[in-house]
BALOBA-1460 file (C-alpha; in Angstrom, 3 decimals):
// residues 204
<rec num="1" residu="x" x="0.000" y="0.000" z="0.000"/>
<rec num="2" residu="x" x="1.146" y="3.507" z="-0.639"/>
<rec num="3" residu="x" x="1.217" y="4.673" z="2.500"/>
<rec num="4" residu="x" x="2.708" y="7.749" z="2.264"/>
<rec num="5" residu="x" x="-0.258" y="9.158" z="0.712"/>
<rec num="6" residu="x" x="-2.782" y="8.286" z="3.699"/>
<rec num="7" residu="x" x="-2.918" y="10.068" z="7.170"/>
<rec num="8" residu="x" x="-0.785" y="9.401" z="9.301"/>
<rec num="9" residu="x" x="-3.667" y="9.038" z="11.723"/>
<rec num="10" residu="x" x="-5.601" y="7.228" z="9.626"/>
<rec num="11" residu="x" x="-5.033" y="3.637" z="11.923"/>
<rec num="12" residu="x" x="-6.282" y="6.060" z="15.246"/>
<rec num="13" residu="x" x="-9.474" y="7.090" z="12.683"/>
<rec num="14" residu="x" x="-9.707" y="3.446" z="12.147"/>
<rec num="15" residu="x" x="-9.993" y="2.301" z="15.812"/>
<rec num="16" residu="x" x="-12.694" y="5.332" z="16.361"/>
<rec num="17" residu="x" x="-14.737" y="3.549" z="13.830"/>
<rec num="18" residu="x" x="-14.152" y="6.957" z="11.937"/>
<rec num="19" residu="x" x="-16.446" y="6.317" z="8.745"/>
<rec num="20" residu="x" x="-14.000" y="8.383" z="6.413"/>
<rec num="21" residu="x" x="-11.222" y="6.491" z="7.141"/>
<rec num="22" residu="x" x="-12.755" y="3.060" z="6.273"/>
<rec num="23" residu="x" x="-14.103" y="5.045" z="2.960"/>
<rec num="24" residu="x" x="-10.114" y="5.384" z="2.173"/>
<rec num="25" residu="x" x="-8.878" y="2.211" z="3.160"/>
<rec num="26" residu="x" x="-11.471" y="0.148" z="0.983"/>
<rec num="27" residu="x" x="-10.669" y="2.670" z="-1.976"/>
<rec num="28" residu="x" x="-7.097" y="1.891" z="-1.037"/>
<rec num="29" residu="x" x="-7.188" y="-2.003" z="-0.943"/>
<rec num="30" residu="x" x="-10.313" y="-3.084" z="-2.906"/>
<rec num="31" residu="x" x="-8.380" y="-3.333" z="-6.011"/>
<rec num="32" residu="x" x="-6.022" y="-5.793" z="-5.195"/>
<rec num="33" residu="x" x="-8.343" y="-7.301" z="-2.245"/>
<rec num="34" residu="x" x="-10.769" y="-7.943" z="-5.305"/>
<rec num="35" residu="x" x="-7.951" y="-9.350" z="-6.976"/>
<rec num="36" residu="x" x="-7.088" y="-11.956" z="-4.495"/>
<rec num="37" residu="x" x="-10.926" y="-13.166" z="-4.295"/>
<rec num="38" residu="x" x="-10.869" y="-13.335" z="-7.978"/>
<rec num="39" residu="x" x="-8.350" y="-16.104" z="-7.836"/>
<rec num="40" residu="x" x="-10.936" y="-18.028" z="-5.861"/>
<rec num="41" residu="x" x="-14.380" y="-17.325" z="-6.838"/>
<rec num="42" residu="x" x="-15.595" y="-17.353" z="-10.283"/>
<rec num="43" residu="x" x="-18.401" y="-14.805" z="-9.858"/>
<rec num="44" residu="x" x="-18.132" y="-10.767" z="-9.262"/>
<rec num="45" residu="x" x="-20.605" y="-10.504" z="-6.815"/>
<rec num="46" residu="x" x="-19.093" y="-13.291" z="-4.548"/>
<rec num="47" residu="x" x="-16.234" y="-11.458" z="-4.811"/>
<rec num="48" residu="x" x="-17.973" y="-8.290" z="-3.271"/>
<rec num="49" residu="x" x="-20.016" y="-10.086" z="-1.206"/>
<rec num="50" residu="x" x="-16.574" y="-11.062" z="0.298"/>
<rec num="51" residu="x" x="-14.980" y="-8.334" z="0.227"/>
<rec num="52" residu="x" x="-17.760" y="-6.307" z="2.052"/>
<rec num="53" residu="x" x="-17.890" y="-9.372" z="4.706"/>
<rec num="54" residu="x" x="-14.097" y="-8.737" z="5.048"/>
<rec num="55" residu="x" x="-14.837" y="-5.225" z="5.798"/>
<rec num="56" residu="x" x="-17.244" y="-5.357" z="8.442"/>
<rec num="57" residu="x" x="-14.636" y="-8.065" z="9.929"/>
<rec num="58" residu="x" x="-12.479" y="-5.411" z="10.135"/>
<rec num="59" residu="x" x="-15.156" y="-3.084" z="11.904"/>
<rec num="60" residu="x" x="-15.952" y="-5.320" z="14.227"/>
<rec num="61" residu="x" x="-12.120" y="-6.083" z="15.194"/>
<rec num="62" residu="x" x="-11.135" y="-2.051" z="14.858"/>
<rec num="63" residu="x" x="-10.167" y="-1.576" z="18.141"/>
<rec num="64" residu="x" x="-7.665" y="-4.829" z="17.648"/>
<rec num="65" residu="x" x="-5.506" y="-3.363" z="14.663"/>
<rec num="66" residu="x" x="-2.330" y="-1.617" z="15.270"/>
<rec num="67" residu="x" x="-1.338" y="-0.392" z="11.937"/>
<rec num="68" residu="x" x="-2.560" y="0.520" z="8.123"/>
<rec num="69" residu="x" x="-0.091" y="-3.298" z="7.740"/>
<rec num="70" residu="x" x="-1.911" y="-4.804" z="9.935"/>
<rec num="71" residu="x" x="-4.823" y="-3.865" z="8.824"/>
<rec num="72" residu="x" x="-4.219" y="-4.680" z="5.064"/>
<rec num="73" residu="x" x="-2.714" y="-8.108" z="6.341"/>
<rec num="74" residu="x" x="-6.009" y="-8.547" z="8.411"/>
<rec num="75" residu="x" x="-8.393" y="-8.076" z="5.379"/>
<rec num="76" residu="x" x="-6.292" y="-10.225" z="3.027"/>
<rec num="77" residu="x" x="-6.552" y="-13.034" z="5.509"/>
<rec num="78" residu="x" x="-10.162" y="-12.429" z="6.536"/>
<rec num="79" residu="x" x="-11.220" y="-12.405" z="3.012"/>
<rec num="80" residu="x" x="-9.438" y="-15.520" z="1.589"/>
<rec num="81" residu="x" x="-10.933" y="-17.311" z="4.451"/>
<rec num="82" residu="x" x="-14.109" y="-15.732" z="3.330"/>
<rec num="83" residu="x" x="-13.551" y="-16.951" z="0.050"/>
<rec num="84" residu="x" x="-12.529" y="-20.427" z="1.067"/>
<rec num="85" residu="x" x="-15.381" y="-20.713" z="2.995"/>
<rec num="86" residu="x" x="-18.173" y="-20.414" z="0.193"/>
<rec num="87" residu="x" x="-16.327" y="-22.757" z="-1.915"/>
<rec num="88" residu="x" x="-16.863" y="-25.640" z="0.453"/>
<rec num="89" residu="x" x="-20.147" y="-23.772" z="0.476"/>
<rec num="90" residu="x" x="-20.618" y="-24.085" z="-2.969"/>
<rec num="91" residu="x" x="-19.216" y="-27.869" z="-3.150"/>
<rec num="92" residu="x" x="-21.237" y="-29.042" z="-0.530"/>
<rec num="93" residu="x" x="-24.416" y="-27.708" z="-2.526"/>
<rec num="94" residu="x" x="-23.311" y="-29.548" z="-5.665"/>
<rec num="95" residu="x" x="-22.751" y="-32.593" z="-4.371"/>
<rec num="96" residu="x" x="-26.185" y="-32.194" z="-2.637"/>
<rec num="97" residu="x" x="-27.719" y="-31.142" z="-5.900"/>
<rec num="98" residu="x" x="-26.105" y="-34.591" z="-7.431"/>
<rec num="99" residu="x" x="-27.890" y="-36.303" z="-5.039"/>
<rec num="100" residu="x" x="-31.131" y="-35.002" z="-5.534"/>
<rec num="101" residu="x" x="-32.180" y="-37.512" z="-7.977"/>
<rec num="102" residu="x" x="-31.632" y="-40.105" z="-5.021"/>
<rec num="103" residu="x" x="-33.722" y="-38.472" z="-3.231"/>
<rec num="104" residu="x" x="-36.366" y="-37.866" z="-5.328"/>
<rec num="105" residu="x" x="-36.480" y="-41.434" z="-6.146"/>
<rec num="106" residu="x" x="-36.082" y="-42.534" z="-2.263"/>
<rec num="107" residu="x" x="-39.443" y="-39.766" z="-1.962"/>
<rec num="108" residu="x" x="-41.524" y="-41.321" z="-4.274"/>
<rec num="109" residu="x" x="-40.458" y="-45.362" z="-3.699"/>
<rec num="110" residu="x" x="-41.506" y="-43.826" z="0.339"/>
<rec num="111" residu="x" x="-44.914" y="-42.357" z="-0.832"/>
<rec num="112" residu="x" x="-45.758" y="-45.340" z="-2.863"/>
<rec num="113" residu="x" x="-44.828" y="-47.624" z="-0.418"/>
<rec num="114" residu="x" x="-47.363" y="-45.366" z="2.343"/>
<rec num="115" residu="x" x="-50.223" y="-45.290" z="-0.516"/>
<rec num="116" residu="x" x="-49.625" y="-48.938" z="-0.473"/>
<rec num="117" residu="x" x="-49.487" y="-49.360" z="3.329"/>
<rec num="118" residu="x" x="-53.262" y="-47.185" z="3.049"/>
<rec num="119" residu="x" x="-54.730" y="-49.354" z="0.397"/>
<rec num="120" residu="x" x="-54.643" y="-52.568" z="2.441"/>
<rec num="121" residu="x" x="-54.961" y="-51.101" z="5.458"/>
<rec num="122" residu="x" x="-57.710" y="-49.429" z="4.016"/>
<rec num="123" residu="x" x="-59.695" y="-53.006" z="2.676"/>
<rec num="124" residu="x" x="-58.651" y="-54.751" z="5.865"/>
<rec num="125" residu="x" x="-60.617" y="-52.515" z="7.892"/>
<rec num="126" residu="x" x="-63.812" y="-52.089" z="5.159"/>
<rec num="127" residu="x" x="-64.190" y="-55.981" z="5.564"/>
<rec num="128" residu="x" x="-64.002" y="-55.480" z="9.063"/>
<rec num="129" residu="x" x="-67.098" y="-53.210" z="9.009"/>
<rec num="130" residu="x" x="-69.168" y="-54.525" z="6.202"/>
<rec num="131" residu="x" x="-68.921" y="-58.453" z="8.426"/>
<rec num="132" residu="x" x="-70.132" y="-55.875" z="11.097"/>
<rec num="133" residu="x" x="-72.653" y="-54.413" z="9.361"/>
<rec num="134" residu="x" x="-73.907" y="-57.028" z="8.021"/>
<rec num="135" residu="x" x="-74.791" y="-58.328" z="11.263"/>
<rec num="136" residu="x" x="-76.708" y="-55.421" z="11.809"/>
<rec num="137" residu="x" x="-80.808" y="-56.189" z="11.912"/>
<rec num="138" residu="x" x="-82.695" y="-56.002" z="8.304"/>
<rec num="139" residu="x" x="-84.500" y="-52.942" z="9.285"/>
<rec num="140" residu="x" x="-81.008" y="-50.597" z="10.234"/>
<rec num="141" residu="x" x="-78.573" y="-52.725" z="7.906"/>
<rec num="142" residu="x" x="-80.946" y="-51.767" z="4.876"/>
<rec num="143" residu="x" x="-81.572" y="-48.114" z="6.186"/>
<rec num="144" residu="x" x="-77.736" y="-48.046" z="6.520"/>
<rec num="145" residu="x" x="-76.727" y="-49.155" z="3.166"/>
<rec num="146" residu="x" x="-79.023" y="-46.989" z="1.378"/>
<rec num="147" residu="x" x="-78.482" y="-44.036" z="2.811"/>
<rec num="148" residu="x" x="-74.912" y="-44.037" z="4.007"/>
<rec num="149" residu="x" x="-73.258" y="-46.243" z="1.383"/>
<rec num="150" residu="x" x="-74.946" y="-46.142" z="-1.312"/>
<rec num="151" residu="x" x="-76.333" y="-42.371" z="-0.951"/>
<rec num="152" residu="x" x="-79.900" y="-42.852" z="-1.997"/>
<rec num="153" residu="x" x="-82.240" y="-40.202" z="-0.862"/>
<rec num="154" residu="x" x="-83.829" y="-40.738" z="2.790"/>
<rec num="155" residu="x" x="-87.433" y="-40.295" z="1.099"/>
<rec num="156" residu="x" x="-86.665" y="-43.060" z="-1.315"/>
<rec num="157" residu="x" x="-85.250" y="-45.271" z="1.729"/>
<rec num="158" residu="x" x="-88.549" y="-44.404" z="3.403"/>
<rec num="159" residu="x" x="-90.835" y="-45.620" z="1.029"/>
<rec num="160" residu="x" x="-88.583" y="-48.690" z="0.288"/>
<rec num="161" residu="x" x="-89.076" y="-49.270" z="3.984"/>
<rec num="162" residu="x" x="-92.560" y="-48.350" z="4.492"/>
<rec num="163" residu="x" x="-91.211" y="-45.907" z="7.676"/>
<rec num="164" residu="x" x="-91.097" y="-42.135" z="7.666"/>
<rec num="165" residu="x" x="-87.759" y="-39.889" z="6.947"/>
<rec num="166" residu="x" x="-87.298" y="-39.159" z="10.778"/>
<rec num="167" residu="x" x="-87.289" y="-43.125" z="11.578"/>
<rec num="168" residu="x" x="-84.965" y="-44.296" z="8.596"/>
<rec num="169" residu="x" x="-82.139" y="-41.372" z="10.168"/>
<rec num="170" residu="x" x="-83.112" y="-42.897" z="13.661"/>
<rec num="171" residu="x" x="-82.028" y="-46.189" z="11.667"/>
<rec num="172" residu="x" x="-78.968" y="-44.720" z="10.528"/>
<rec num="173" residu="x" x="-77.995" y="-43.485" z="13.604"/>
<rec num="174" residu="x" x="-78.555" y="-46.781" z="15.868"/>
<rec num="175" residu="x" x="-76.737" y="-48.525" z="12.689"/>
<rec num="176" residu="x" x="-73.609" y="-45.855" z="13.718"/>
<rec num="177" residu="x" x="-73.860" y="-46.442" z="17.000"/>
<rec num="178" residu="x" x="-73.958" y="-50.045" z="16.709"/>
<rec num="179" residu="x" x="-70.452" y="-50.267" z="13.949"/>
<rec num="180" residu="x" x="-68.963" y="-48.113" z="16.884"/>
<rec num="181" residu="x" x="-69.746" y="-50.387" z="19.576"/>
<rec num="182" residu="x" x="-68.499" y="-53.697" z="17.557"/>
<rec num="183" residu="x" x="-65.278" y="-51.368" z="16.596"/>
<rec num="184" residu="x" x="-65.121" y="-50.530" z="20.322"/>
<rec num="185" residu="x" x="-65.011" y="-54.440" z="21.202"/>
<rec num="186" residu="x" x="-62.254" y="-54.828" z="18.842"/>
<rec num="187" residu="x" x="-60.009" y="-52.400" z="20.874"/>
<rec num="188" residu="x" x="-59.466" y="-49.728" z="17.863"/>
<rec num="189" residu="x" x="-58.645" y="-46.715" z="18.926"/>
<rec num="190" residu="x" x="-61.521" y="-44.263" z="19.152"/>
<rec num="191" residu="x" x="-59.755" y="-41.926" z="16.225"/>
<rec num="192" residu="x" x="-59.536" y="-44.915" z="13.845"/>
<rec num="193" residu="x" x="-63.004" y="-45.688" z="14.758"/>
<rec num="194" residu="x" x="-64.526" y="-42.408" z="13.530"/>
<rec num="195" residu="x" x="-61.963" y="-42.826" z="10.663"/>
<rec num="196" residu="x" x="-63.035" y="-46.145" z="9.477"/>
<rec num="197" residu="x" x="-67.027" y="-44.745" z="9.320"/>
<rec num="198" residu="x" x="-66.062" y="-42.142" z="7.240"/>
<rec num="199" residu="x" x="-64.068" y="-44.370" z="5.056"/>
<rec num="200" residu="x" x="-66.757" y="-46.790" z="5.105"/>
<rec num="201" residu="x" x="-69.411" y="-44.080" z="4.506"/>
<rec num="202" residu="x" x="-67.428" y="-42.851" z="0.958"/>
<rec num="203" residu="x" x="-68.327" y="-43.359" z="-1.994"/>
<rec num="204" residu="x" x="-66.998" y="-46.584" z="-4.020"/>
């Protein structure tokens, strides 16, 4: 560095956190500063970004430097480290990036193998309730069917059962209460039991 152009107070200026005197030192040193980054990173603004990091390095450690030397030697270290650092950066995201298909494919085998894990879980536990409800008496395993399953209108169920609207959704309702009860006996948890009626209660 030419130093016999700078104050010779500039280092005290420095250690004030005198905003001038940073203004000259980056003028003074971004030039070759950018120079050494260069060598490292392939991109301009990685280069700045590094060089402003390296800056505000030497902000925060002001109060540490002792001359413009050491303050020129502090940057050039602090910024090749800088620079060092987002090239393992940088590596570690490509190699992640090559790996990506992996883990796409690991994704999707995992999701199909779940969607698979739901389908049979899924029929095991529909065969469980239709045994149940087909133990269910004529008069709520009919009113059941029809209206929950097979989602015909409770004033068509009526007249197929010769009852009002008001007694086929009692019917419905003891039918529920009944598949609960048998669900209950098997242990499921309470959860999968109101699960498993809504599953049972889509449509096919």
């Amino acid at each position: 560095m030419e130093q016999e152009y700078l104050d010779p107070l500039l280092i005290e200026k420095i250690r004030d956190g005198d905003n001038q005197a940073f203004k000259i030192i980056m003028d003074h040193l971004h030039e070759r500063l950018a120079a050494l980054a260069f060598q490292l990173l392939s991109h301009r603004e990685n280069v700045e970004d590094a060089i402003a990091q390296g800056f505000l390095k030497l902000l925060e450690h002001r109060e540490e430097m002792e001359s413009i030397s050491h303050v020129e030697g502090f940057l050039h270290e602090t910024i090749r480290n800088l620079c060092l650092d987002m090239l393992r950066k940088d590596q570690r995201r490509k190699k992640l990036w090559e790996l990506r298909p992996a883990w796409v494919a690991r994704s999707e085998e995992t999701t199909r193998e779940n969607e698979a894990d739901y389908k049979v879980l899924r029929a095991e536990l529909a065969y469980f309730l239709w045994a149940e409800v087909g133990k269910l008496p004529a008069h709520l395993r009919i009113a059941y069917r029809l209206s929950v399953l097979e989602k015909v209108p409770a004033k068509e169920v009526a007249a197929q059962l010769g009852v009002s609207e008001r007694t086929v959704r009692t019917y419905v309702q003891q039918a529920t209460e009944e598949l609960y009860a048998a669900a209950v006996s098997k242990g499921l948890h309470i959860l999968l039991i109101l699960f498993l009626l809504r599953m049972l209660a889509e449509k096919n």
